[in-house]
C-alpha positions as a printed Julia matrix, in Angstrom:
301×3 Matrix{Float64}:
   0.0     0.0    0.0
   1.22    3.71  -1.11
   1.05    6.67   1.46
  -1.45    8.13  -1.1
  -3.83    4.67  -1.09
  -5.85    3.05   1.76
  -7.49   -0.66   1.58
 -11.09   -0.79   1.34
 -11.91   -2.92   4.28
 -14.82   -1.08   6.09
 -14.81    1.21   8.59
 -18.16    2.94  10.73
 -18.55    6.66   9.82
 -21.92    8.35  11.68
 -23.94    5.18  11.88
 -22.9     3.55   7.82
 -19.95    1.29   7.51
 -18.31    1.86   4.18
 -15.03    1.23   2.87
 -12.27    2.81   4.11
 -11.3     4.59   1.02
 -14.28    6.0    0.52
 -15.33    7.17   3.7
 -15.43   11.12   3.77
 -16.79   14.34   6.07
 -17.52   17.7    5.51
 -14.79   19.83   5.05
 -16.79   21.82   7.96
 -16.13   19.26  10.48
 -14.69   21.19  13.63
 -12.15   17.93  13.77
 -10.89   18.86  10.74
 -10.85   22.65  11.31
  -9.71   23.36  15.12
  -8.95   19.73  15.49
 -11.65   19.77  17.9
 -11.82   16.16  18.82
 -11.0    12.87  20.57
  -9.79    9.76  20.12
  -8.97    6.32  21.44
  -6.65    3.1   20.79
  -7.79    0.27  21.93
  -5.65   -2.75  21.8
  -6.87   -6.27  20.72
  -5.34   -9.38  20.74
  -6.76  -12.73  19.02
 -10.16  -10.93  18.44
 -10.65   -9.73  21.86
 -10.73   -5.96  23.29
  -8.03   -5.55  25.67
  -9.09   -3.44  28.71
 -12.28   -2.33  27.18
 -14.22   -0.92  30.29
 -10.84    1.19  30.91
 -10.86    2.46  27.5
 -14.57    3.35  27.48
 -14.38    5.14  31.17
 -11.44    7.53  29.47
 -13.65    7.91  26.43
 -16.41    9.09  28.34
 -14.49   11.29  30.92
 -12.89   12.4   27.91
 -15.93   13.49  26.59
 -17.15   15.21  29.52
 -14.21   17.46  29.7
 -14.93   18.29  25.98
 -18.39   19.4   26.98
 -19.43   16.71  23.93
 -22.56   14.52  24.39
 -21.29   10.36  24.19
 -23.27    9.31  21.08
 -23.24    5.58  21.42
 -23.5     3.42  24.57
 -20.6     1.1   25.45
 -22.5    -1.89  24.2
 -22.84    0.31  20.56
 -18.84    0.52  20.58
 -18.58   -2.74  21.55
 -20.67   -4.02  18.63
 -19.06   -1.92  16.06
 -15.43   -2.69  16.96
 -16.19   -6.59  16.83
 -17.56   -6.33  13.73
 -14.92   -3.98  12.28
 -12.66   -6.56  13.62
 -14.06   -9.55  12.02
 -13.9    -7.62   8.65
 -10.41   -6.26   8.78
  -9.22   -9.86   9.53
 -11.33  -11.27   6.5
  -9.44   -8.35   4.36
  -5.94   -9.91   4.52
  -7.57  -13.83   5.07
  -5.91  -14.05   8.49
  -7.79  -16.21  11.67
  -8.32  -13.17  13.76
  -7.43  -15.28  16.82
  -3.83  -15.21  15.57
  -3.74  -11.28  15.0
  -2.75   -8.35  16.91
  -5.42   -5.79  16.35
  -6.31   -2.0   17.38
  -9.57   -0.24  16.98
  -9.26    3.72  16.57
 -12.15    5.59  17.96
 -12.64    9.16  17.11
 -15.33   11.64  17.56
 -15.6    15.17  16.95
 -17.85   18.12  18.03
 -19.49   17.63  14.58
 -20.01   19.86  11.69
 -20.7    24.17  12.12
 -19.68   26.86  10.64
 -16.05   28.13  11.68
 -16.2    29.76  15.05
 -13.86   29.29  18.01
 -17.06   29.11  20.07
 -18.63   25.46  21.02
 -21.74   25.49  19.22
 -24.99   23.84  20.57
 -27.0    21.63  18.79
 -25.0    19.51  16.26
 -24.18   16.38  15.86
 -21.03   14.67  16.67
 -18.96   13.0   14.17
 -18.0     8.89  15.5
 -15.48    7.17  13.24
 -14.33    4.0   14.33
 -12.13    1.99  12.14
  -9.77   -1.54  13.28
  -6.51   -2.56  11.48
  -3.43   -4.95  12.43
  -0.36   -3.24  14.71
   2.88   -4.03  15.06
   4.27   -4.93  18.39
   7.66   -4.47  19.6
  10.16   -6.39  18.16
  11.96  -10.02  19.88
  15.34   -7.69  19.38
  13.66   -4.39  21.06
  12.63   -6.87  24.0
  15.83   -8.3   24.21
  18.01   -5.21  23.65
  15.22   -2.3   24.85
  15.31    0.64  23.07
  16.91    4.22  22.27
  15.3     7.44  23.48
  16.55   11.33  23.37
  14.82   14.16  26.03
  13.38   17.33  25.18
  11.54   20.07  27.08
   8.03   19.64  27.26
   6.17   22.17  24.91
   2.79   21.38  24.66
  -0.23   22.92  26.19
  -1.75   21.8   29.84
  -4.6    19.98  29.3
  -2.54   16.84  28.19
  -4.94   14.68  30.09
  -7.31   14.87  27.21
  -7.0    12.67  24.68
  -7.4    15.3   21.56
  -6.83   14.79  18.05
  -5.22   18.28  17.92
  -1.5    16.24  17.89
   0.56   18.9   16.77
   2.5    18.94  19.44
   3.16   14.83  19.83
   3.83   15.04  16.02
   6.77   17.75  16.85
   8.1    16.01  20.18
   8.43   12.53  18.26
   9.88   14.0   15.24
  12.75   14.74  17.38
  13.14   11.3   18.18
  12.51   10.47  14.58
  14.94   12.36  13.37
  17.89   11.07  15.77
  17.06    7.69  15.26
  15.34    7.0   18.34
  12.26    5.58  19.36
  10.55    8.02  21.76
  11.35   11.41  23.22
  11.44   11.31  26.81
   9.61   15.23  28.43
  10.01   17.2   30.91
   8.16   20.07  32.07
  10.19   22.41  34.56
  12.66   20.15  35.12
  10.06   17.4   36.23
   9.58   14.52  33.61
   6.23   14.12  32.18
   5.9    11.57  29.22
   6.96   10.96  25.77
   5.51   12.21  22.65
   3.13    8.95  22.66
   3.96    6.95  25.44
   3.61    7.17  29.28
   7.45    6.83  31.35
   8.09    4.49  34.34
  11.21    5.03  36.47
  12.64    2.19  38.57
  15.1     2.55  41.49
  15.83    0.16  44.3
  13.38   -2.36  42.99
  10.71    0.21  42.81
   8.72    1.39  40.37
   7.46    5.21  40.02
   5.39    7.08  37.86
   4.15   10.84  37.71
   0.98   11.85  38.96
  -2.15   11.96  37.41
  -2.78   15.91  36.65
  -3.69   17.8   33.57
   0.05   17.73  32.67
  -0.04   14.35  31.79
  -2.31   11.67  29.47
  -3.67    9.18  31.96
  -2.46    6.06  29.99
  -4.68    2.68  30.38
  -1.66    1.33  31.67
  -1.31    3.28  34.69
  -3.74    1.5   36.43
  -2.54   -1.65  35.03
   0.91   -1.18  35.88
  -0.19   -0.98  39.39
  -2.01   -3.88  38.81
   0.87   -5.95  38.02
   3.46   -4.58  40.61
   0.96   -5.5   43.12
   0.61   -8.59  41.67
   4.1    -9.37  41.29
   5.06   -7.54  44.99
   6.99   -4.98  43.59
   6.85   -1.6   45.33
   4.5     1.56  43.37
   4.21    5.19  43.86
   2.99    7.75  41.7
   5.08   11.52  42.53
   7.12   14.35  40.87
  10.13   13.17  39.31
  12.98   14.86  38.66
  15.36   14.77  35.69
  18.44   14.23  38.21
  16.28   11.23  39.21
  15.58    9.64  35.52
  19.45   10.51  34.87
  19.93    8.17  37.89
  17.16    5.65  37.66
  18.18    1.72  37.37
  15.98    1.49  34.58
  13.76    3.14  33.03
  10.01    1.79  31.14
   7.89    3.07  28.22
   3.9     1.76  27.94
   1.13    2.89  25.45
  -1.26    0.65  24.1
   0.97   -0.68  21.02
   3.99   -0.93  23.17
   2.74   -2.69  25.97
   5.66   -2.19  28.45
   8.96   -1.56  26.86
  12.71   -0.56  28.31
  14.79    2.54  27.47
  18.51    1.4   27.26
  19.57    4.63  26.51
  18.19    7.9   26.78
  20.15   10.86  24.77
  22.75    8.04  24.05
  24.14    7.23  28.03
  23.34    3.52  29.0
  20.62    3.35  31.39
  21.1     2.06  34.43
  24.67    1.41  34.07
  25.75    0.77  37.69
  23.56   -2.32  37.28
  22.54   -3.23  34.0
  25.17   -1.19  31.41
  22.13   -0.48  28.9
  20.51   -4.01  29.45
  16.91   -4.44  29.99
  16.45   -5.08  33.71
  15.22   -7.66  36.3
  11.96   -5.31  37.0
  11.43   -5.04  33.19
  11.19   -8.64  32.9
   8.97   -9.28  35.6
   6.23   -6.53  34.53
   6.5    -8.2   30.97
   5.99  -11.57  31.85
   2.9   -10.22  33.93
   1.47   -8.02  31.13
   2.01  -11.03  28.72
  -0.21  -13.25  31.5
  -2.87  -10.37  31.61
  -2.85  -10.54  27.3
  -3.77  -14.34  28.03
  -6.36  -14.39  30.21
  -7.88  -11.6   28.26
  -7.3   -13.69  24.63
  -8.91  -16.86  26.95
């Protein structure tokens, strides 16, 4: 497939499904004017939704935040993922138990005329399409990955999931551009995430996050991180974090829906955790991965 083509398995566009390539909306649409939108990922592995309720509950305060009326239920979503699913798995003649999957969900305040003022009265626009994803590689596992740092320049609501990405699209092309995988933020000298992923810092067998705030996208994986250190006994705390402290950290962890839980083996080209590891994916990186891999199984059960 060319950038400029698209496959014509179907996706749902305001209540039709129609293929892919053909789908279209107004040129009106306040998504595609002030990027006034959200969206979700939702991973899915051998035909079944990984952490839907989580998904949906982010979605929905999402959507409250947005001051934009949820049009569907959870059970609509539901429906229309599985069957978008089924269809993009029939498209390449694959047993969608064998796949990994995503569904993108995307809704915008709907179609006006142009006016920085919410407008009452229209109709959102709900797109929803599913495709394949790749996952990290056997050799990222093994090996973890390369990261650079860069101040944090994006607004302060980054706890809403908008489509207005400019900024993500600038922090990663940093990364891009050096050959890295992610870029690694921080805001005042306090880390806050990369350009599409959240970042976990581990020290002493402990494993830290930021907090929850408006500087920050709540990631699905924040709650199941905890989930799995608690599981697993290993220490969690969510706090401020300094950059001294990721400079010093024994290793340091990347999660996001199509990552799952990945490690940084060197951030701006310095091993990570070198007293103990030299750039080597650590002990508490292989624990949380074995765990998230068990959590992927009972789900797929």
């Amino acid at each position: 497939m060319t950038m400029t083509s698209l496959p014509n398995f179907p996706c749902y566009l305001n209540g039709e499904y129609t293929p892919l390539s053909e789908a279209k909306i107004s040129v009106m649409d306040r998504g595609f004017i002030f990027g006034d939108g959200l969206y979700e990922v939702l991973p899915v592995y051998g035909g079944r939704l990984f952490r839907f309720a989580d998904h949906m509950a982010r979605l929905e305060r999402t959507l409250k935040e947005m001051r934009i009326a949820n049009p569907l239920s959870r059970e609509a979503y539901e429906a229309i993922a599985r069957k978008l699913l089924a269809a993009q798995a029939a498209y390449i003649n694959a047993d969608i138990t064998t796949l990994h999957q995503l569904v993108y969900i995307q809704i915008t305040r709907g179609v006006a005329m142009r006016d920085h003022a919410m407008p009452e009265g229209i109709t959102p626009t709900v797109f929803v399409m599913a495709n394949t994803v790749k996952i990290p590689t056997e050799a990222q596992r093994a090996n973890g990955v390369a990261c650079v740092s860069a101040d944090d320049f994006r607004w302060e609501k980054a706890h809403i999931k908008a489509t207005s990405l400019l900024g993500a699209v600038f922090s990663r092309q940093i990364s891009f551009d050096a050959g890295a995988v992610e870029t690694v933020m921080y805001r005042n000298g306090f880390l806050s995430e990369a350009s599409s992923s959240n970042v976990w810092l581990v020290k002493d067998g402990a494993v830290v996050g930021v907090p929850k705030d408006n500087l920050v996208l709540e990631g699905i994986r924040f709650g199941l991180i905890e989930e799995l250190c608690k599981a697993t006994g290993i220490p969690f705390s969510l706090r401020p974090i300094t950059r001294d402290e990721v400079l010093a950290a024994d290793e340091l962890l990347l999660s996001s829906a199509t990552k799952e839980v990945l490690p940084i083996t060197t951030l701006d080209g310095v091993p990570v955790g070198s007293a103990i590891g030299k750039g080597r994916p650590g002990p508490i990186y292989a624990k949380l991965y074995a765990a998230y891999q068990d959590a992927i199984r009972r789900t797929a059960a």
